[in-house]
Steps between C-alpha positions, in 0.01 A plus 500: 500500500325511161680571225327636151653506158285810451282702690150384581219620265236734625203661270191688613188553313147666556219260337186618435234258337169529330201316403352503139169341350443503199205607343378173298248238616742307742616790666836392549731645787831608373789633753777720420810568672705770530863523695702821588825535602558735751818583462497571063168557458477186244174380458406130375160421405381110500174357327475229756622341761748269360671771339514646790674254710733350240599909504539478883687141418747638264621769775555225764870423307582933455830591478594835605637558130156408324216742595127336459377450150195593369179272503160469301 
């Protein structure tokens, strides 16, 4: 039998992405990120996608104590 020290660590969100260009020569893409949780309401909203998945890295060690922090 498996034995914890503390409970396992379980987190939901909603994502929802979107694509911007911007409006100069290049017409870059930009894609923003936003994550809900279901269960607060919380919303986190990420300027790229390394933001968003050192986020989604930071929650793999949660503690039941520490709710999710906020992100830019």
């Amino acid at each position: 039998m498996i034995s914890f020290e503390r409970p396992p660590c379980y987190r939901s969100y909603l994502l929802r992405f979107r694509e911007v260009q911007s409006e100069s020569a290049e017409f870059q893409t930009t894609w923003y990120f936003y994550l809900e949780d279901p269960d607060t309401g919380d919303h986190f909203t990420f300027s790229g996608l390394d933001a968003l998945i050192s986020f989604l890295n930071s929650q793999l060690g949660c503690a039941e104590s520490s709710p999710p922090g906020r992100a830019v």
